[in-house]
RODO-2510 file (C-alpha; in nm, 4 decimals, decimal comma):
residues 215
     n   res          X          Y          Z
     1     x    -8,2379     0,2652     2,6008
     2     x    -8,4087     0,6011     2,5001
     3     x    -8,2045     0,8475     2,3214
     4     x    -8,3195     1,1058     2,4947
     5     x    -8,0993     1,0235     2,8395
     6     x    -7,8374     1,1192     2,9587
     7     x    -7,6274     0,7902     2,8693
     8     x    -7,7432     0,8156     2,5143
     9     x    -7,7246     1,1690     2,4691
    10     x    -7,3008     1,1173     2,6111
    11     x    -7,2458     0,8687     2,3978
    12     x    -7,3880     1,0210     2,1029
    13     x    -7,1423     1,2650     2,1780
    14     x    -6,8691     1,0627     2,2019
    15     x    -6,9164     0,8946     1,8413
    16     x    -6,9199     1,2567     1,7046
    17     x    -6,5919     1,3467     1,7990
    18     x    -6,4570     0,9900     1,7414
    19     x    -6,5682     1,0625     1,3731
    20     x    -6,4021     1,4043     1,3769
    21     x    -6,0829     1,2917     1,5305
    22     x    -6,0751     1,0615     1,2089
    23     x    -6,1331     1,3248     0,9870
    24     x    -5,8502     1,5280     1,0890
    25     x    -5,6116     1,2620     1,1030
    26     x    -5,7154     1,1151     0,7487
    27     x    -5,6525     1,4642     0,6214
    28     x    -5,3050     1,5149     0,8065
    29     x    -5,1610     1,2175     0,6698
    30     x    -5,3064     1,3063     0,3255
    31     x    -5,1490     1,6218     0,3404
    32     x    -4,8014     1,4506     0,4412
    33     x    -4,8600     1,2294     0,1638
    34     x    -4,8310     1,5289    -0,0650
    35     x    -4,5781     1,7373     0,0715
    36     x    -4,3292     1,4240     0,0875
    37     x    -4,3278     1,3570     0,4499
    38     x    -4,3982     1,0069     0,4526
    39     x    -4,2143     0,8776     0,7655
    40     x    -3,9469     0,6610     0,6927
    41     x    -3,9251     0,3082     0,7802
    42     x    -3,6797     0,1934     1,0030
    43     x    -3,3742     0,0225     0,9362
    44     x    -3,4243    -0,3273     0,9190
    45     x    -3,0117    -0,3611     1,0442
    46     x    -2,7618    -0,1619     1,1701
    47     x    -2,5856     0,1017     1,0091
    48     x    -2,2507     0,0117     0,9076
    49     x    -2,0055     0,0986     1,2623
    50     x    -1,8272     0,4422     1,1959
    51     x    -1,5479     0,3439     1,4229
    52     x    -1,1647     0,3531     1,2008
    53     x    -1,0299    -0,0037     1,1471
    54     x    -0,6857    -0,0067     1,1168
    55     x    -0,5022    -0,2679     0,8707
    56     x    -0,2087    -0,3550     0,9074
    57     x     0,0618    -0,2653     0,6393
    58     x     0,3749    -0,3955     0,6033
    59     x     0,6610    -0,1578     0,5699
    60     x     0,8090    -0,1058     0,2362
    61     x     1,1481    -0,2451     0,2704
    62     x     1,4406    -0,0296     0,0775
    63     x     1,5001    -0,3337    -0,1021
    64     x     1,1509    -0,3241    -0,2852
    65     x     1,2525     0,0013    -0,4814
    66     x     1,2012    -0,0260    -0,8408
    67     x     1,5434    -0,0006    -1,0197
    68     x     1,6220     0,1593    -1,3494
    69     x     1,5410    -0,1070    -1,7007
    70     x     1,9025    -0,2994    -1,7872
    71     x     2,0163    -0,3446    -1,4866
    72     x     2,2218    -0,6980    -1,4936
    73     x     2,1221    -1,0250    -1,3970
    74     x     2,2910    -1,2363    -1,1956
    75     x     2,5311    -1,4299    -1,4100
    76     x     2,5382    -1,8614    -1,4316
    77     x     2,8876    -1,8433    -1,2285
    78     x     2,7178    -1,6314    -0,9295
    79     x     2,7028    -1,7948    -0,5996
    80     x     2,4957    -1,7811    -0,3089
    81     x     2,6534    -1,6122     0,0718
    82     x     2,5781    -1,4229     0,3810
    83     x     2,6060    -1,1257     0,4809
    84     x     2,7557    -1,1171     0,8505
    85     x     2,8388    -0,7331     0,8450
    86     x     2,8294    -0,3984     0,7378
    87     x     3,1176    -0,1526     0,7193
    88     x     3,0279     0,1236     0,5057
    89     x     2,8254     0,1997     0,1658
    90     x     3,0235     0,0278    -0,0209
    91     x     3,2012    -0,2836     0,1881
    92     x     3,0866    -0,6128     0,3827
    93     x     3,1462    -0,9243     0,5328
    94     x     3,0068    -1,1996     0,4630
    95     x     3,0794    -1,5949     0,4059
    96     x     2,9830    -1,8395     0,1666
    97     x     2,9534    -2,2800     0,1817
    98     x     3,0384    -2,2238     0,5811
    99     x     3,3754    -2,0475     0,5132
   100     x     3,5374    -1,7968     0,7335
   101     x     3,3929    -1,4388     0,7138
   102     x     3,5594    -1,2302     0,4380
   103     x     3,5873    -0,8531     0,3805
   104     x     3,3807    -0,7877     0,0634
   105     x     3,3898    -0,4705    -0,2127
   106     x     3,0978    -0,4092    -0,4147
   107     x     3,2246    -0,3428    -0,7676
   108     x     3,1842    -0,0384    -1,0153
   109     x     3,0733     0,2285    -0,6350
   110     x     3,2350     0,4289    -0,4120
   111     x     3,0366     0,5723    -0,1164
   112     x     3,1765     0,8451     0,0979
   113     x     3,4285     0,7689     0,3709
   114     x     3,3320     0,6685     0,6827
   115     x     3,5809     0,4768     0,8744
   116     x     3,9496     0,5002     0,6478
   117     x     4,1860     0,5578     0,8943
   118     x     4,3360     0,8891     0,8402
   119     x     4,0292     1,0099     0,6876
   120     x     3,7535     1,2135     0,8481
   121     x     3,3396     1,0984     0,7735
   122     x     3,2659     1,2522     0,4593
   123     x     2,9606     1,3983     0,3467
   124     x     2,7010     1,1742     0,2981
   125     x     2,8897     0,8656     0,4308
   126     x     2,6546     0,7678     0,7079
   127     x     2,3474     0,7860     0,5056
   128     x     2,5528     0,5392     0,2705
   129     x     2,6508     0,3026     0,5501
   130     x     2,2445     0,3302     0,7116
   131     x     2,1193     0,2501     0,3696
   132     x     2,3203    -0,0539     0,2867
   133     x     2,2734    -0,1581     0,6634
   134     x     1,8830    -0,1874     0,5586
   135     x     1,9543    -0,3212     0,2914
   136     x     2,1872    -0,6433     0,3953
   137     x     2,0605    -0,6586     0,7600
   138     x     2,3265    -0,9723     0,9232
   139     x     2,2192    -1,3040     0,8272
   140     x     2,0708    -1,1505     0,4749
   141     x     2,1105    -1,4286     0,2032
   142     x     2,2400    -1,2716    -0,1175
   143     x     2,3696    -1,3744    -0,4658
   144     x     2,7083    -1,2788    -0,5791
   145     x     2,9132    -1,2756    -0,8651
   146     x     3,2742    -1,2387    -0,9484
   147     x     3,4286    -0,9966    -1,2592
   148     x     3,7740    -1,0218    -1,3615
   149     x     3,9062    -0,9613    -1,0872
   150     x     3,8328    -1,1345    -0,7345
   151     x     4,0822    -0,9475    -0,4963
   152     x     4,1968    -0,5960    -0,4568
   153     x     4,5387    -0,5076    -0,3195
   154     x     4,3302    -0,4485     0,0225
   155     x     4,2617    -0,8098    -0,0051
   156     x     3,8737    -0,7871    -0,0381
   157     x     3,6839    -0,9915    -0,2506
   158     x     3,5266    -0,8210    -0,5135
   159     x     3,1752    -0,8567    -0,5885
   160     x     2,8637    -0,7951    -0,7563
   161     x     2,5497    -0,8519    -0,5259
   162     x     2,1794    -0,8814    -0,5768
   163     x     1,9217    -0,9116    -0,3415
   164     x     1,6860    -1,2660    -0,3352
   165     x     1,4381    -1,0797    -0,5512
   166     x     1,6744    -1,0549    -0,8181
   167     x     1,7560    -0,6640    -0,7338
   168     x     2,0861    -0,5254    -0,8314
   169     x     2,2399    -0,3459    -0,4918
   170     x     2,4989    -0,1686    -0,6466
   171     x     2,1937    -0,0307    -0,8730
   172     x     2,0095     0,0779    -0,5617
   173     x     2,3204     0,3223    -0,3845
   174     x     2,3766     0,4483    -0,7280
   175     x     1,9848     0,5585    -0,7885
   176     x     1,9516     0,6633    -0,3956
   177     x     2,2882     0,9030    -0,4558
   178     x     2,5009     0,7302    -0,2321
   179     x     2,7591     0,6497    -0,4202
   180     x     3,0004     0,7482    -0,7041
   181     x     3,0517     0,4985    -1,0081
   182     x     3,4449     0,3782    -0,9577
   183     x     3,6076     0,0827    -1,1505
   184     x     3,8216    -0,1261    -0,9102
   185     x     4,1139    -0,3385    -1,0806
   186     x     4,0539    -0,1890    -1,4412
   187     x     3,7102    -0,3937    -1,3980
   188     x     3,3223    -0,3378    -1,4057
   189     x     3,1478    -0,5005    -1,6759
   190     x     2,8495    -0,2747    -1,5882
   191     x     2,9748     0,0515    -1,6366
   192     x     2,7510     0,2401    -1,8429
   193     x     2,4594     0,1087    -1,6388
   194     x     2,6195     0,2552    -1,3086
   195     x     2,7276     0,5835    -1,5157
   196     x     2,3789     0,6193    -1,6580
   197     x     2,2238     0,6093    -1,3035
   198     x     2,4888     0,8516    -1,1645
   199     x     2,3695     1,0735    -1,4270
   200     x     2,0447     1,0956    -1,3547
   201     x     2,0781     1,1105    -0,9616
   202     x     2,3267     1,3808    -1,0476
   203     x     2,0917     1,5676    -1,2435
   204     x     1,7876     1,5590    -1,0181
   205     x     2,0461     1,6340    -0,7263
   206     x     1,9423     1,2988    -0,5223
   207     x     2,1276     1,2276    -0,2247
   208     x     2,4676     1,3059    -0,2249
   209     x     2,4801     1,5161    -0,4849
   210     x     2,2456     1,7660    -0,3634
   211     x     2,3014     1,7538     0,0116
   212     x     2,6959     1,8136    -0,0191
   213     x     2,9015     2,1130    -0,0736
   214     x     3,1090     1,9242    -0,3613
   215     x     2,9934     1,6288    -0,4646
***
């Protein structure tokens, strides 16, 4: 085919400006090359969802607060029971070995008033009775211990009480400011541990002692 037609004339033409076209785009991505426009590869997976999982977290109990160093063990005479009420801060019910239900008195506290007959709610005395409630929820297996004395002239058993983890409950009202240290029966082997964390409850006005008028 001559050169001179019109066929070879067109596509003479048409391998110019394929060779142009290849030019230009040699030097655009030349000149990408150097200003740092490379394109970026795709991601070869997903990106990681954005979309909040929750987890599920267990609410701290108020029996997993961390008590005070010396706080007293549970002696080799303590016994195992149940609690089957709540009164107040500072008095149950609860049975042991399948006996009847018994009023109980936690030894060496004294929480507000809440239901003395003759005696109006005092200050404080329903944030005792809540907290213990949480505490020794009915059907709560404790471990108790006797002092000197096992009965006071209200014929409640006395008692000291820890949780199953090995927590001291009296410990716990006294650090939360619910309660007062009190000996009942000239007893409470554990005195100057209660006294010690009155002290510093008093001092940092927690609970009680910095949400009523006298304390």
């Amino acid at each position: 085919m001559s050169e001179d037609t019109p066929v070879g004339r067109f596509l003479r033409f048409v391998v110019a400006w394929v060779i142009v076209l290849g030019a230009i785009a040699a030097v655009l991505w030349i000149w990408g090359r150097i200003n740092g426009n490379e394109p970026v590869a795709a991601p070869t997976s997903a990106p990681p969802s954005t979309t909040a999982t929750s987890t599920p977290t267990a609410t701290p109990s108020p029996a997993t607060t961390n008590q005070t160093a010396g706080a007293p063990k549970p002696p080799a005479s303590a016994f195992n029971a149940t609690v089957v009420w709540v009164s107040d801060g500072d008095t149950i019910g609860a049975t042991t070995a399948g006996k009847e239900p018994m009023p109980v008195r936690l030894i060496g506290i004294n929480t507000p008033e809440t239901k003395r007959p003759g005696y109006p709610v005092e200050c404080y005395g329903p944030e005792a009775s809540d907290y213990l409630k949480k505490l020794l929820p009915k059907g709560s297996r404790i471990t108790a211990a006797y002092q000197d004395f096992k009965i006071d002239k209200f014929k409640r058993e006395l008692w000291d009480i820890w949780l199953p983890d090995g927590t001291f409950v009296q410990g716990l009202l006294m650090q939360g400011g619910y309660a007062r240290t009190e000996t009942w029966g000239g007893t409470n082997r554990d005195a100057a541990y209660l006294d010690t964390l009155q002290n510093i409850a008093r001092r940092n006005k927690v609970g009680l002692w910095g949400a009523c008028p006298n304390p």
